[in-house]
SEKETI-509425 format. One record per residue (C-alpha): residue in three letters; x, y, z. Coordinates in Angstrom, 3 decimals, always signed. Each point is the difference from the previous one (the first is absolute). Layout:
! residues N
+------+----------+----------+----------+
! code !        u !        v !        w !
+------+----------+----------+----------+
!  ALA !        X !        Y !        Z !
...
+------+----------+----------+----------+
! end
This chain:
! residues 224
+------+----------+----------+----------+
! code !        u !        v !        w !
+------+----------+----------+----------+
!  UNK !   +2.034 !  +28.801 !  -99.469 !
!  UNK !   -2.643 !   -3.071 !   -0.598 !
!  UNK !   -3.373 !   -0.812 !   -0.766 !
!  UNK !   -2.845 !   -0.806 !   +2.160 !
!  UNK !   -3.457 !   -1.225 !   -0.468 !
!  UNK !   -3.254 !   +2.054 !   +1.176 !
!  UNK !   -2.292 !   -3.290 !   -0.102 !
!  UNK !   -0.126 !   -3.381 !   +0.841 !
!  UNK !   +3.303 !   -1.666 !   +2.431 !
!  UNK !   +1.573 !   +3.658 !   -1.051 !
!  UNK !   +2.860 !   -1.994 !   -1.511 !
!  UNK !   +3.022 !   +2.511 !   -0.783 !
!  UNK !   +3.841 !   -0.008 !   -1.205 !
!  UNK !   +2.390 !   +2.633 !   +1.704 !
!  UNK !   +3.603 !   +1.248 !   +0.572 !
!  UNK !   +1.637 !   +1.954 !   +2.207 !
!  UNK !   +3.715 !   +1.239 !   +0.005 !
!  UNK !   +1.371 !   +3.064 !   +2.287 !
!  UNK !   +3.588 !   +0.987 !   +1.443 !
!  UNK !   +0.512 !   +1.962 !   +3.088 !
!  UNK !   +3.275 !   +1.181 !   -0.019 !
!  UNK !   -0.621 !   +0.563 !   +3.808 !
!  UNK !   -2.035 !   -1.802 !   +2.625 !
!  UNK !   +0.493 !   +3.118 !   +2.764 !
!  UNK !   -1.812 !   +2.014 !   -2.229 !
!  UNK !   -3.463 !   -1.658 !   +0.191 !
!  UNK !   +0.088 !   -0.703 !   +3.957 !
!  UNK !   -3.740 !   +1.811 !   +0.203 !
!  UNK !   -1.326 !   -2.871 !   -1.860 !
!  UNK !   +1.423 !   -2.589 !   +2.136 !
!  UNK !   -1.331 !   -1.441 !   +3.282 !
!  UNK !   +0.381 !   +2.073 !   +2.827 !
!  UNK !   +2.843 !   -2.260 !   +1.796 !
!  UNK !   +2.329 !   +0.325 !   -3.428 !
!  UNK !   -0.590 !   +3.692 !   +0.069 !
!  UNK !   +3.632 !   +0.809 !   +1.322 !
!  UNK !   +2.975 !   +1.826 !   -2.031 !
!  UNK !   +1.904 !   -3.638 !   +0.002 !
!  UNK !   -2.204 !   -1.140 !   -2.631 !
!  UNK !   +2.068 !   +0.904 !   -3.313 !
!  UNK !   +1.294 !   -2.411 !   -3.699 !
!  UNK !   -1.345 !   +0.208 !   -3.714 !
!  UNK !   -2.723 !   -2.649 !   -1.655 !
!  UNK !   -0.706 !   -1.642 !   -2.871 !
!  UNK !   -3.274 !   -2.188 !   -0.843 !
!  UNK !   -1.624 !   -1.564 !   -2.594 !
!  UNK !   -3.235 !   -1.941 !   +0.409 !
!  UNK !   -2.337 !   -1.464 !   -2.398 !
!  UNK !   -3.392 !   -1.906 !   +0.648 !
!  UNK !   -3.542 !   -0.739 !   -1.634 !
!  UNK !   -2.722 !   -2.042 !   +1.290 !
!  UNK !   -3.103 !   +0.428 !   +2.027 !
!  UNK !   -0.189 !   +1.538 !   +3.552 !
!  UNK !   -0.670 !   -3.999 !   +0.656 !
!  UNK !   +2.793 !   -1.317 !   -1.549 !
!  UNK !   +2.800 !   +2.032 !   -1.373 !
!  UNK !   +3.927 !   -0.464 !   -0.298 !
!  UNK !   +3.103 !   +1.575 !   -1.360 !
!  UNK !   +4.097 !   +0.380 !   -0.605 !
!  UNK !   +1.157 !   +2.699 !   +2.394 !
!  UNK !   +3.616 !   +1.421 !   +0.726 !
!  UNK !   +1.292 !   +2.735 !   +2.534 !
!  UNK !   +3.218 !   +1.283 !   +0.209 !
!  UNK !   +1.946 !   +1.798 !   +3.419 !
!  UNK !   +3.076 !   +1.327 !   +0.256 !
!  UNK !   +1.050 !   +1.778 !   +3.060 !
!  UNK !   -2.897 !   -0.824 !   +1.968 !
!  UNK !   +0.097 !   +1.142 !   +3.498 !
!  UNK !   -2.995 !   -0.978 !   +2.344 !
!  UNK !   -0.160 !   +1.019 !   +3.902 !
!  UNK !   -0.507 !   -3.617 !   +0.768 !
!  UNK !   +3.193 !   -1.602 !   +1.905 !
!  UNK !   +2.112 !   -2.078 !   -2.531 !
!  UNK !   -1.256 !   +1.752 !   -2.851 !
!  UNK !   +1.851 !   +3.714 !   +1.004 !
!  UNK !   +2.992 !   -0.590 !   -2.331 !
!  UNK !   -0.468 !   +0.964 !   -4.016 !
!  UNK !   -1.232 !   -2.940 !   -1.314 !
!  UNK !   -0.687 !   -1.608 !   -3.486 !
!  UNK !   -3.218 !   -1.779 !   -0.829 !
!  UNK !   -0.883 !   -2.127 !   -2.883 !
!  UNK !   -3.483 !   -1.538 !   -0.196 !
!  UNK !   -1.599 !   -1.861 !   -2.944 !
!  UNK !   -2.682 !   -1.913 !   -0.204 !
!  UNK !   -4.005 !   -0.967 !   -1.205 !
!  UNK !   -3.100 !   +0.423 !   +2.331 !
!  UNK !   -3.099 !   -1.210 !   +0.180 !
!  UNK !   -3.249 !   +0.179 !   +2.644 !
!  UNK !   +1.620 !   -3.136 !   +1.800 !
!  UNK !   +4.005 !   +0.966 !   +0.198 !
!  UNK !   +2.553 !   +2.080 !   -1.195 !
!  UNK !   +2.813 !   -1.988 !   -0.819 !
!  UNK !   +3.499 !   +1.911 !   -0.799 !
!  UNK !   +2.532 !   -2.411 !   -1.696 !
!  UNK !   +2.332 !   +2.778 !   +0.403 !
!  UNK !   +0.522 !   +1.398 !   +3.742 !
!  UNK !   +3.009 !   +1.773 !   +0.679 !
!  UNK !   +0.738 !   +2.609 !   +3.104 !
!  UNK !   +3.848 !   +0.840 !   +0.091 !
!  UNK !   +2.200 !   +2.942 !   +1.019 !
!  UNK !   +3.645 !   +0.333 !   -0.463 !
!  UNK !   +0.883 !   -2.771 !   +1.982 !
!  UNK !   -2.801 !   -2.368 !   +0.798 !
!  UNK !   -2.312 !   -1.258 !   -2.490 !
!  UNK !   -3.226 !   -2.153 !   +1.104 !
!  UNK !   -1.733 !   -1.768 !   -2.888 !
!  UNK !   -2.419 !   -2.842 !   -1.055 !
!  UNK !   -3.213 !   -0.873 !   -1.777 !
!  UNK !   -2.921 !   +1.757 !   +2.428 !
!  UNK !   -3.698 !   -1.311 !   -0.121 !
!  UNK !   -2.862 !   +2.081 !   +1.593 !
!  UNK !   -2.935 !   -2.059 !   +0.356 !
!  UNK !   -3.342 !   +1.253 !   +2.149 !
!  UNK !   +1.008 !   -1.826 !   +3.250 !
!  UNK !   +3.786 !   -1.023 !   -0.294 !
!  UNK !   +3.699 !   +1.683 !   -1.306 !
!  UNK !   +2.577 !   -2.931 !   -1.861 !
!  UNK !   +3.385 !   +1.565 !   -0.745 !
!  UNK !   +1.825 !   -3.475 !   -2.065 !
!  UNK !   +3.567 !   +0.226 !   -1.130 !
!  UNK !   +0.672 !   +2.621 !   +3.010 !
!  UNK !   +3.788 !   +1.488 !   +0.076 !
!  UNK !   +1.134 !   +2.159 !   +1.947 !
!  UNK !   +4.008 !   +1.021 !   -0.718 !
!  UNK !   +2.309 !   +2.737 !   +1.212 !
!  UNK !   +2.620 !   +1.164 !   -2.210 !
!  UNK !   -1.429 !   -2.653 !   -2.693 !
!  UNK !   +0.882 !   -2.970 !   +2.414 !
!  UNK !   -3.113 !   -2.089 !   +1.015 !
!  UNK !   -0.516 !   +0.216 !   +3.601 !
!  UNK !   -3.736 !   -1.297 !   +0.530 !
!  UNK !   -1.823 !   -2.057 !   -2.223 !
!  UNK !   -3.662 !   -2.195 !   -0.145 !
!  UNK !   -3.578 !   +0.392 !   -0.443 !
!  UNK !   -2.820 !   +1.391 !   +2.081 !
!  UNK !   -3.590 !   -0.122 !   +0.004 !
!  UNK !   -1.940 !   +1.700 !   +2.539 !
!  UNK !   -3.540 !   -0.503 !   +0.018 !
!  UNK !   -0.821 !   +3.837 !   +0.997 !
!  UNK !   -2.130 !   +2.257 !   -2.340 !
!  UNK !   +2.032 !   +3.313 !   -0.752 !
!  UNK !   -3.421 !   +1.901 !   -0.549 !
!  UNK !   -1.657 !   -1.347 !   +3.572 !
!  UNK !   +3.392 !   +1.395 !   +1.634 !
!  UNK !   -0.110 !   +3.355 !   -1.791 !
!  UNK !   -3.727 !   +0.356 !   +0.859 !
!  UNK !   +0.366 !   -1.373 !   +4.077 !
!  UNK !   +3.882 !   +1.306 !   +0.595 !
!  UNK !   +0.085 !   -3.242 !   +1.824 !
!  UNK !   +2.130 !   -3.255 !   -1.464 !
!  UNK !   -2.044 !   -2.171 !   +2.069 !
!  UNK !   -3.107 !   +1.101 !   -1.412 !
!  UNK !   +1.230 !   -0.900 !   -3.252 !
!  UNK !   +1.069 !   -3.572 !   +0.507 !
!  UNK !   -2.011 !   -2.693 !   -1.511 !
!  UNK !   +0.128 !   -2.700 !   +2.610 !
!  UNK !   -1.363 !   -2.405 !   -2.071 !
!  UNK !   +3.139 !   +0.107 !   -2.355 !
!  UNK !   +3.365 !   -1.546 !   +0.797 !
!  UNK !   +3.260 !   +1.753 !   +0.055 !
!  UNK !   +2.778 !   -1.321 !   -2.007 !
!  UNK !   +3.500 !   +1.889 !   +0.247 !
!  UNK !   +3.204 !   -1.818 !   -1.075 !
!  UNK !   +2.838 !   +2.508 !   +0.937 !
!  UNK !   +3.628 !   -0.121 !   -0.043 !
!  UNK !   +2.305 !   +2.280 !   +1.487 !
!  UNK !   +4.429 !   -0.169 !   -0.821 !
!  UNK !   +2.247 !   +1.935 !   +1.565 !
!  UNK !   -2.253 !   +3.223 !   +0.353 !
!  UNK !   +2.375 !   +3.345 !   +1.942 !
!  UNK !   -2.728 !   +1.552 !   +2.092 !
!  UNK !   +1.594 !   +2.965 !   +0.248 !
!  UNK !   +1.092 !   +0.452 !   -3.529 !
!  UNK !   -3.889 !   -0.944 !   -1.089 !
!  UNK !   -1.100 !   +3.070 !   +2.097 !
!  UNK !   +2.516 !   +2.327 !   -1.592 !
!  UNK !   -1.100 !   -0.522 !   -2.945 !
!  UNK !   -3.477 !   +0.798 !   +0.556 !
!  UNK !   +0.934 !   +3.108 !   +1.223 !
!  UNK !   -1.159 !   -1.217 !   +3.837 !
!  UNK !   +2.161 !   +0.673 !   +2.682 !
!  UNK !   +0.382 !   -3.399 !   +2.594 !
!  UNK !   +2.556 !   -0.576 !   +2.778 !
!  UNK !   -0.647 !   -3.633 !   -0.799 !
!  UNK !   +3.263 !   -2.170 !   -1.765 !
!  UNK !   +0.238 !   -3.856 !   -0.437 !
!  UNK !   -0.209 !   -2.399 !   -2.919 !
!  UNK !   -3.326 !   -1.928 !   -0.645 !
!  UNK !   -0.513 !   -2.981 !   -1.737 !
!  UNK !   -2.641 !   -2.614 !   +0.207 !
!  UNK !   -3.701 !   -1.209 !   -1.444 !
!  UNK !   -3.304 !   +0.239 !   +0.722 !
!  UNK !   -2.837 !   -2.259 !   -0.954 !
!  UNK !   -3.483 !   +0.558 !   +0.938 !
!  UNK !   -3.446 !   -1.873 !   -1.178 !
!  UNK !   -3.791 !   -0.187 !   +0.731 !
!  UNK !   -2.702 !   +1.766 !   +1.385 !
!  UNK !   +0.976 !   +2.768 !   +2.629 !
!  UNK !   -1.917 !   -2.439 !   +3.058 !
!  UNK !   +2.478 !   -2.519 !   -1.152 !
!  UNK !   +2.936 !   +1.590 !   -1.507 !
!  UNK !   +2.834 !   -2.321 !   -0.511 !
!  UNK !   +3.079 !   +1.333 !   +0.663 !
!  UNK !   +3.639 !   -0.816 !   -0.932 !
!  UNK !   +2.744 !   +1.961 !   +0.750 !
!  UNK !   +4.414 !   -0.070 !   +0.087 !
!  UNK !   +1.489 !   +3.445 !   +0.622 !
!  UNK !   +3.917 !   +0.797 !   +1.133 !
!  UNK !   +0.947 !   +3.730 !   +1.238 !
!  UNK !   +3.720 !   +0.781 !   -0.064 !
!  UNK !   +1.322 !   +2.744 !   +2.229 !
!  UNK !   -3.241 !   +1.702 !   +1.016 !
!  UNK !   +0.710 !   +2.970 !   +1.065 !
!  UNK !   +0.628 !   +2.822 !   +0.915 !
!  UNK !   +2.390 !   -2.260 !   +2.108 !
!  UNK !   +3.704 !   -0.329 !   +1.225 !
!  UNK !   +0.899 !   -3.316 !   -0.879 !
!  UNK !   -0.981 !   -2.584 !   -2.835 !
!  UNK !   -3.503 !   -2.130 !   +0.591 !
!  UNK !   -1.946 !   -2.353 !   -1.508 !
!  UNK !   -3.886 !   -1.025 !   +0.146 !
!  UNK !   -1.280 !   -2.923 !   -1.187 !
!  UNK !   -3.746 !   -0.618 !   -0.249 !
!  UNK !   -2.287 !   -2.695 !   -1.528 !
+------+----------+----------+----------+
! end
């Protein structure tokens, strides 16, 4: 429901609230890549917004539970909590949350026009933090949905800036519990730092793998 104006900057007030109590329902609506019987999970939302077609901005909130996408990483059920205000320049979510029964990924996520800042970023497994840090990627999410291609979307006149932090991280364990299957065991710990422009990216990095494997004895790789 809302109110819009016929005249002048056609100013107008609006709100819109729904719940799909199933995602798999409405695949003819979707784009013709997500059209698969994978797709399935309910949805809530809530937005509000008034303004001009210039300038306009709103509170917005949407809701997942047992999402399921056909996108690797994202097959498992999954829980997804997003609230937040928009406007023409970003959309700014204070509260970003993507977890399923064992993992939980979570932070405060800005979408500006050329660049994607997740601040406060924690990742845990069993609700022990495992990867932690902030990341700001000057790539514009719309440019990369309209070309398919990431490097098409970078702005290379914006600098990276990615302060991450890995402890103690079981790479097999982390695949199980996105519901991927991976041959692939060891322990990873380690940080990564990484700042300026991409034709001058500064990087800084410390990693350790413990027993890589599949493999018949213990090993160790250390990397800097």
């Amino acid at each position: 429901h809302g109110t819009v104006s016929l005249t002048g900057a056609h100013a107008y007030s609006a709100r819109l609230t729904g719940a799909i109590n199933d995602l798999g329902d409405y695949t003819g609506v979707l784009p013709a890549s997500w059209r698969v019987d994978q797709i399935s999970g309910g949805v809530t939302f809530d937005w509000t917004g008034d303004g001009t077609a210039a300038a306009h901005s709103g509170p917005m909130q949407v809701f997942a539970h047992g999402l399921v996408l056909p996108i690797a990483f994202l097959r498992a059920p999954l829980d997804l909590t997003l609230e937040g205000t928009y406007s023409p320049q970003d959309v700014f979510f204070r509260t970003f949350k993507l977890a399923d029964e064992r993992l939980s990924l979570g932070g405060f996520l800005m979408l500006g026009r050329n660049f994607v800042e997740l601040q406060a970023l924690e990742l845990t497994r069993d609700g022990v933090p495992r990867a932690t840090g902030t990341v700001f990627l000057p790539v514009s999410v719309q440019r990369w949905r309209e070309t398919g291609s990431l490097i098409a979307a970078l702005d290379d006149q914006q600098k990276f800036d990615v302060d991450l932090k890995v402890d103690q991280l079981d790479l097999a364990a982390f695949a199980q519990a996105l519901g991927e299957k991976s041959e692939i065991t060891g322990m990873l710990a380690g940080k990564l730092a990484a700042y300026g422009p991409l034709p001058a990216l500064q990087l800084t990095t410390a990693w350790q793998l413990q027993n890589l494997g599949p493999a018949t004895a213990p090993n160790d790789l250390d990397f800097e």
